[in-house]
C-alpha positions as CSV (number, residue, x, y, z in Angstrom):
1,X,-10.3,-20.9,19.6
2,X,-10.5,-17.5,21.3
3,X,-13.4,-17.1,24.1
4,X,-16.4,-15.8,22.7
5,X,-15.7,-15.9,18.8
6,X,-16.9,-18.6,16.4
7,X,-14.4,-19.0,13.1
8,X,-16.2,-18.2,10.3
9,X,-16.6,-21.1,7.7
10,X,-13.8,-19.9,5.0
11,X,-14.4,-22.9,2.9
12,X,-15.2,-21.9,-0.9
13,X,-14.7,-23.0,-4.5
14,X,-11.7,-20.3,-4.7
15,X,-8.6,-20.3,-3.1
16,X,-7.0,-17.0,-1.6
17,X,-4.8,-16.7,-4.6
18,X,-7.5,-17.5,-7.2
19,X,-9.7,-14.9,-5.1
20,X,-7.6,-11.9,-4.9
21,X,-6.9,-12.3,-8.5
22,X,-10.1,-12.6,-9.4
23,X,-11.2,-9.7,-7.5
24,X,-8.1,-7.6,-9.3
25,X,-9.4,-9.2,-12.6
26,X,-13.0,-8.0,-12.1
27,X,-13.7,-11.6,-12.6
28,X,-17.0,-13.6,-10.5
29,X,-15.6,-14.1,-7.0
30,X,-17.2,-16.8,-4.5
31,X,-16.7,-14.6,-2.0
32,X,-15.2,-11.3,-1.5
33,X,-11.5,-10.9,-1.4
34,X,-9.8,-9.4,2.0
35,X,-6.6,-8.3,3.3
36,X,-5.6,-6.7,6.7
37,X,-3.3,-3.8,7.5
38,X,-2.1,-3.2,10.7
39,X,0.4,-2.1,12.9
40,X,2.9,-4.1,15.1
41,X,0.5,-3.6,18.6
42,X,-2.6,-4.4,17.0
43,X,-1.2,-8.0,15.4
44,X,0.8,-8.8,18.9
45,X,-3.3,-8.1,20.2
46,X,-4.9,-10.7,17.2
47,X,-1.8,-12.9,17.9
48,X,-2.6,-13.0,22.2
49,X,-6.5,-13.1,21.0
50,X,-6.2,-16.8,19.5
51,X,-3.3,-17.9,21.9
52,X,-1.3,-18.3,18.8
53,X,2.9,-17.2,17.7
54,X,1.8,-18.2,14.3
55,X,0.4,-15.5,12.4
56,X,-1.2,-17.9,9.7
57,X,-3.1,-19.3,12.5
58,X,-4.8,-15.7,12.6
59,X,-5.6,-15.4,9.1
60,X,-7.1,-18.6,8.8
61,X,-9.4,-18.4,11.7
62,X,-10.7,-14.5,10.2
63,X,-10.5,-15.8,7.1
64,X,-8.5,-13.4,5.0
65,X,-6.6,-14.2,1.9
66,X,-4.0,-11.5,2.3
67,X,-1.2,-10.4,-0.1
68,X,2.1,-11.8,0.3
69,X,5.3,-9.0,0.1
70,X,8.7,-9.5,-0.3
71,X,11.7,-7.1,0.2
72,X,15.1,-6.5,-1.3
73,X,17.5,-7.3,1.5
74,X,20.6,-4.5,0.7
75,X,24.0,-6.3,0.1
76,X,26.0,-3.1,-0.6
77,X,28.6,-1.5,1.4
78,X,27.5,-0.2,4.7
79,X,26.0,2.8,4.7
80,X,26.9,5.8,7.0
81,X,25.9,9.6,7.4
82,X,28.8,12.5,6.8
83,X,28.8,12.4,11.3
84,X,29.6,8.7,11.0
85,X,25.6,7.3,12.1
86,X,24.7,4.2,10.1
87,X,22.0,5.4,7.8
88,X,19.7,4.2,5.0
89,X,19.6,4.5,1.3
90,X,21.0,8.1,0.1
91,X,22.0,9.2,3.7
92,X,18.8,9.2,5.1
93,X,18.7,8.9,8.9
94,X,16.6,5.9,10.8
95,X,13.4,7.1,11.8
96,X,12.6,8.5,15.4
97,X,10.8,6.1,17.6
98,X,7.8,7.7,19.0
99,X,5.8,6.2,21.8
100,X,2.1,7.0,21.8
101,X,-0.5,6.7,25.1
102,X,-1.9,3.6,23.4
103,X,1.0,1.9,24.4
104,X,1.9,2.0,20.6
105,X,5.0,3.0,18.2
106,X,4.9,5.8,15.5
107,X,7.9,6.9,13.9
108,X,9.3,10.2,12.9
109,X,11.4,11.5,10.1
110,X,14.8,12.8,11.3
111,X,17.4,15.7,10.2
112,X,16.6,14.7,6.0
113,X,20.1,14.6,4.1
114,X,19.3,17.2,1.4
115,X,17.5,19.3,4.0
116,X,19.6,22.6,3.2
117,X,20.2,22.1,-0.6
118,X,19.3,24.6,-2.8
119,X,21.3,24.1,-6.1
120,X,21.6,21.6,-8.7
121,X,25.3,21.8,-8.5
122,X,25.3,20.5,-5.0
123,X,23.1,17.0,-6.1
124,X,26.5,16.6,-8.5
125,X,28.7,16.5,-5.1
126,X,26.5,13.4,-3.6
127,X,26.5,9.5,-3.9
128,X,23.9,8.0,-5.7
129,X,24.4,4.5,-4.7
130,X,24.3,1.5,-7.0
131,X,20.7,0.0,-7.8
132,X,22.4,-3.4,-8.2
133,X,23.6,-3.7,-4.3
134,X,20.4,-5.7,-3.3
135,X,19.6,-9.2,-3.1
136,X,17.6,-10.2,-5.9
137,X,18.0,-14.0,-6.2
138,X,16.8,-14.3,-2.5
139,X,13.9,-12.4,-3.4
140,X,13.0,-14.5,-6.5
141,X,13.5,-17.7,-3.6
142,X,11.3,-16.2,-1.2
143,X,8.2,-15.4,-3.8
144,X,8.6,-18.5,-5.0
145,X,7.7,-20.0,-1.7
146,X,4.6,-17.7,-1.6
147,X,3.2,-17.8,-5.2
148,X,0.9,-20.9,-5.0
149,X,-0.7,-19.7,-2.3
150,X,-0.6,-16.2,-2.6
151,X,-0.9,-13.1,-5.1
152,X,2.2,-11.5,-4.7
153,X,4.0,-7.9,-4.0
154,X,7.3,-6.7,-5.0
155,X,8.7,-3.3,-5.4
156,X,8.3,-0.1,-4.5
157,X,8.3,3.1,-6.9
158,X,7.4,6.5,-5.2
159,X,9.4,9.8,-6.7
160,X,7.3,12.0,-4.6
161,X,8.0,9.8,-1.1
162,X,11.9,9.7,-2.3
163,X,11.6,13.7,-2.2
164,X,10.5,14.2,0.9
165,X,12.5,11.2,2.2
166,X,15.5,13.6,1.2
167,X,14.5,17.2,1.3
168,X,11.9,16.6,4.6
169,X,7.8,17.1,3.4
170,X,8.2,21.3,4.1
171,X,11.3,21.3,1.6
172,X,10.0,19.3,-1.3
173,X,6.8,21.4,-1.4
174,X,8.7,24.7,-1.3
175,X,11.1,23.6,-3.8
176,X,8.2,22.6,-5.9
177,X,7.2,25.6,-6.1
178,X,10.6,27.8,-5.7
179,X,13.0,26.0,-7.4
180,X,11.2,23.5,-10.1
181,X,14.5,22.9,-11.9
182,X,16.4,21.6,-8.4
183,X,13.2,19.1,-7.9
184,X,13.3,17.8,-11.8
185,X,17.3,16.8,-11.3
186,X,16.5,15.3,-7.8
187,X,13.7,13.0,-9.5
188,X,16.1,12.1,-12.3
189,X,18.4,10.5,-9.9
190,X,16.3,8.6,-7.8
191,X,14.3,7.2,-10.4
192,X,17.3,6.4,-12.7
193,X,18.3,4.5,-9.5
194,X,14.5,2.8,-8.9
195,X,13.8,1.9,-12.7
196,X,17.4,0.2,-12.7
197,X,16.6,-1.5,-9.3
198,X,13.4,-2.4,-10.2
199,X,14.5,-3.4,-13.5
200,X,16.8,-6.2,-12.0
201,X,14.3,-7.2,-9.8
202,X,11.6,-7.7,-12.2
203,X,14.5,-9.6,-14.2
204,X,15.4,-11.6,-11.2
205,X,11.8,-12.8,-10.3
206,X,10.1,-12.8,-13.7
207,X,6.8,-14.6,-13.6
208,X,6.7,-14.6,-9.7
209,X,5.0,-11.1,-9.4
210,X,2.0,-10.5,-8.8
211,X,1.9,-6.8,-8.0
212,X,4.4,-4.0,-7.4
213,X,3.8,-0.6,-6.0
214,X,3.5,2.5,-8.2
215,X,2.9,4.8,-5.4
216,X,3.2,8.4,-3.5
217,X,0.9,10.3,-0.9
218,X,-0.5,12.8,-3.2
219,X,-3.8,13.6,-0.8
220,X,-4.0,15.5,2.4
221,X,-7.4,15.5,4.8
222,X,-8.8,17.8,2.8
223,X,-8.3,17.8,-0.7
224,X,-4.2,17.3,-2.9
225,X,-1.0,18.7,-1.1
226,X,-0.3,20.8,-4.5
227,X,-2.5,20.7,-7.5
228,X,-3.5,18.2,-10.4
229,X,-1.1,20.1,-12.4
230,X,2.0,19.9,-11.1
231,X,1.5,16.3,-10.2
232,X,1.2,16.0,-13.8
233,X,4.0,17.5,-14.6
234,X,6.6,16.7,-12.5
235,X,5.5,13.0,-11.3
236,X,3.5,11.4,-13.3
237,X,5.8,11.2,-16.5
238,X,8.0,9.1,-14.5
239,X,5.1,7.1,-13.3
240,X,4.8,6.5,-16.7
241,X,8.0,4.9,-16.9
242,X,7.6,2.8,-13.8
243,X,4.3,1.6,-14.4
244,X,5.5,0.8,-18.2
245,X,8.1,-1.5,-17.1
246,X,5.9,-3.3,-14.5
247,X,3.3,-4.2,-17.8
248,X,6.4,-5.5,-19.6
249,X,6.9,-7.9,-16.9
250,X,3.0,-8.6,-16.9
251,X,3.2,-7.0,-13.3
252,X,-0.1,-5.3,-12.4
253,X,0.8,-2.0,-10.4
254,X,-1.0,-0.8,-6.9
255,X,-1.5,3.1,-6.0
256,X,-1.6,3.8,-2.3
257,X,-2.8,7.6,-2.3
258,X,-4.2,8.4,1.5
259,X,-6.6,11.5,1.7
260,X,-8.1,13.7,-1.3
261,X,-6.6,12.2,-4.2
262,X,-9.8,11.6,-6.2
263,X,-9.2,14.5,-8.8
264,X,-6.1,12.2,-10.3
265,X,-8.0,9.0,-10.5
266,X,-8.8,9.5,-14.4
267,X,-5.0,10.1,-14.4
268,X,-4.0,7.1,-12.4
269,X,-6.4,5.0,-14.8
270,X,-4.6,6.2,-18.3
271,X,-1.4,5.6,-16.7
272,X,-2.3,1.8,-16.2
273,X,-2.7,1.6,-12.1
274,X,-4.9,-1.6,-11.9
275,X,-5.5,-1.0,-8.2
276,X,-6.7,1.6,-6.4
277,X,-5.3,1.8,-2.3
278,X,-6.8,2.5,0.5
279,X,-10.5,4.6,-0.4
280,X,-10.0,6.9,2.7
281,X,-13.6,8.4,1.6
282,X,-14.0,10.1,5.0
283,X,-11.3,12.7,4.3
284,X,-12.8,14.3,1.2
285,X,-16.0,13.4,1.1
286,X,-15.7,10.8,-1.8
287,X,-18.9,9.5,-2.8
288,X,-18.3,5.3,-3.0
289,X,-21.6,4.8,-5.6
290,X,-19.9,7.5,-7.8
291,X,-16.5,5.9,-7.2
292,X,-17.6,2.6,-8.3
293,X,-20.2,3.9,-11.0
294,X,-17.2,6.2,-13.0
295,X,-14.5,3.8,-12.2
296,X,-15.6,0.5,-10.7
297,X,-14.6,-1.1,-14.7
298,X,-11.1,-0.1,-14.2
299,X,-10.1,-0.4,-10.6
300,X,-9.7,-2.8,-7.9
301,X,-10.1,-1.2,-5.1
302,X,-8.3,-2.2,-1.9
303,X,-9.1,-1.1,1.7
304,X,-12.9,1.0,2.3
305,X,-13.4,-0.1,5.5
306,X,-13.1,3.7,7.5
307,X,-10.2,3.7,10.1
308,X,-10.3,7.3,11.3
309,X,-13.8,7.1,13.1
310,X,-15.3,3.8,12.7
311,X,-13.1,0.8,13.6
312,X,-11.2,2.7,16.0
313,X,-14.0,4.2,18.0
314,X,-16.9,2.6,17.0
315,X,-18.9,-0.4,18.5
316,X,-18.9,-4.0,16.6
317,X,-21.9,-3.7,15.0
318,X,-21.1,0.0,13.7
319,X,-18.0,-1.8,12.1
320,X,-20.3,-4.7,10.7
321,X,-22.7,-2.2,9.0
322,X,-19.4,0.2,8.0
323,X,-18.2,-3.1,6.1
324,X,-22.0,-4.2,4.7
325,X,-22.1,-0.9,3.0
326,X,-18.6,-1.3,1.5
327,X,-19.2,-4.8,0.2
328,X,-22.9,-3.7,-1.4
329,X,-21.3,-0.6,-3.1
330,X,-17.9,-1.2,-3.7
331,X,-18.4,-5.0,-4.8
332,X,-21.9,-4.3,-6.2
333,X,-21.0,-6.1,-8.7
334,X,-19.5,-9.2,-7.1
335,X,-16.1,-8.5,-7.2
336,X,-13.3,-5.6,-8.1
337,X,-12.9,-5.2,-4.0
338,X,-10.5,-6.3,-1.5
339,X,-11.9,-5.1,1.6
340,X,-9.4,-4.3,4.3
341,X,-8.8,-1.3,6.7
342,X,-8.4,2.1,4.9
343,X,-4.7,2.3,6.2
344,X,-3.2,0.5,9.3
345,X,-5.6,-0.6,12.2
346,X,-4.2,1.3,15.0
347,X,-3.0,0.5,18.7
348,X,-5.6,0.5,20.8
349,X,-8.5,-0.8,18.8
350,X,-10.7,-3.3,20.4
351,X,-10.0,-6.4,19.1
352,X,-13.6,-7.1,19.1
353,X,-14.1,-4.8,16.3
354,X,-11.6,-6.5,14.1
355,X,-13.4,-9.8,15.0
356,X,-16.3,-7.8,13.6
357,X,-14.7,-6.8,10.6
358,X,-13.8,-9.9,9.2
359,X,-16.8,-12.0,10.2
360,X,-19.2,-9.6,8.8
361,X,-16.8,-9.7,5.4
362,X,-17.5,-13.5,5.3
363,X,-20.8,-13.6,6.4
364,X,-21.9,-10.6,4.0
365,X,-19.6,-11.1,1.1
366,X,-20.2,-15.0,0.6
367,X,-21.9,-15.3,-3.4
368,X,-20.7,-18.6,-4.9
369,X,-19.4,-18.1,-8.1
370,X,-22.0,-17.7,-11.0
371,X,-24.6,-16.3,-8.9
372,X,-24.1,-12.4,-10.5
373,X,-26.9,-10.6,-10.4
């Protein structure tokens, strides 16, 4: 055990499958449900912290249940730019590597493929791919592996993300607003492609999925990048779609929506999103009593725990109050909460405030099923 930190006693009448359900469920909870995000630096730091290559060994000792995710490994032809660079799906390039002072990685869109398009005619000229070039038996085998013990995340549906994956962010908001017709033919493609892909997936793995993203970064520091409206009408019919064939499937569908987003809540909650990702209530101002109050019945709500101020910056016992607050709002009620960082825990956080995190999330959120007030 690492110097100076005493494992919490994780024992309870729920395991971490039974309590991350629950928690999505809105059903009593013995404790309350966590997961971690992270980057690469800060797990390498956990990982060094408990003398440990095991990463389960980590969990275990802080105690969090977690959400298991699986991929879609590509078999398809191998992919290459115009210039002859290997590429990803639709030409887009590998990201940049950028090295931070913290010693950490970011990385950094490069040259987008449909950059310098400006007519429909030109989206006629390109390759589309075929949605049924991935691996999808190997993906039912590896979330088979993880089901007992886990709840369970597969797939990946974002029209907005695939528009700026391909046009570069500046691009897809001009063309939003300067040529509308250019973005709606974009959109058709890609999510033909991602409802047929996720179509074969769901197929593939029926019954062994728990949760699939429905997902996009609608919110900016201060408020949407373009307004309710045109979210409305140029996103969320397809999300419509998407999160109609995750319900066939009995798939519950997660929204990660960073930022100011909380004007399409009401929207997200009559399109069916059962989980609401990550509550980055700094950036806007989002009141979490009002959050919970208006839409506690509807949503889960995953992440809380602020990540711009707080656990990067802040002492240990800042964090432990940040995540007693969070707990006594957000899962007021006993449960409808997964606590976790509101986005990735970034390089150069003290590890002593992730210590803090989790053992004030066990020591705070401990109930015992039944005991509802």
């Amino acid at each position: 055990m690492t110097p100076g930190y005493e494992q919490p006693d994780v024992s309870g009448s729920m395991t971490a499958r039974e309590r991350v359900l629950a928690a999505i469920n809105h059903e009593p909870c013995d404790r309350v449900a966590t997961d971690i995000w992270l980057t690469a630096e800060v797990r390498q730091d956990l990982l060094r912290r408990f003398d440990t290559e095991d990463w389960t060994v980590v969990l275990e000792a802080l105690g969090i249940d977690g959400m298991a995710g699986v991929g879609m490994a590509y078999t398809g032809p191998e992919r290459r730019t115009a210039d002859g660079e290997p590429c990803g799906l639709w030409g887009i390039r590998p990201a940049r590597e950028i090295r931070l002072p913290t010693g950490g990685v970011y990385y950094e869109a490069q040259e987008p493929p449909l950059k310098h398009v400006t007519e429909v005619a030109e989206l006629d000229d390109r390759d589309w791919e075929n949605p049924s070039d991935y691996d999808f038996a190997g993906a039912a085998d590896a979330l088979r592996e993880l089901h007992d013990r886990q709840v369970t995340v597969a797939g990946y549906m974002a029209p907005f993300v695939d528009l700026w994956d391909l046009y570069g962010l500046e691009s897809a908001l001009l063309n939003l607003a300067l040529r509308p017709e250019l973005v709606a033919a974009t959109i058709e493609r890609t999510m033909a492609y991602r409802l047929e892909q996720h179509r074969l997936l769901f197929e593939a793995c029926r019954g062994l999925i728990d949760v699939c993203h429905v997902t996009d970064d609608f919110g900016g520091q201060n408020g949407l990048l373009m307004g309710r409206a045109t979210v409305n009408r140029v996103f969320f019919p397809w999300y419509r779609q998407a999160i109609g064939l995750c319900h066939r499937y009995g798939i519950k569908v997660m929204h990660h929506d960073d930022g100011g987003m909380d004007s399409l809540i009401p929207d997200l909650i009559e399109l069916g999103v059962a989980i609401l990702n990550p509550i980055q209530y700094k950036c806007w101002q989002l009141d979490l009593t009002t959050l919970k109050r208006e839409y506690g019945k509807d949503l889960c709500f995953h992440g809380s725990v602020e990540n711009q101020e707080i656990i990067p910056y802040g002492t240990p016992e800042q964090v432990r109050a940040e995540v007693r607050k969070n707990i006594e709002i957000l899962a007021s009620d006993r449960t409808g909460l997964i606590l976790a960082p509101c986005h990735n825990i970034q390089s150069g956080t003290p590890v002593e405030n992730v210590l803090a995190l989790y053992d004030e999330a066990r020591q705070r959120g401990s109930w015992g099923v039944g005991r509802l007030p």
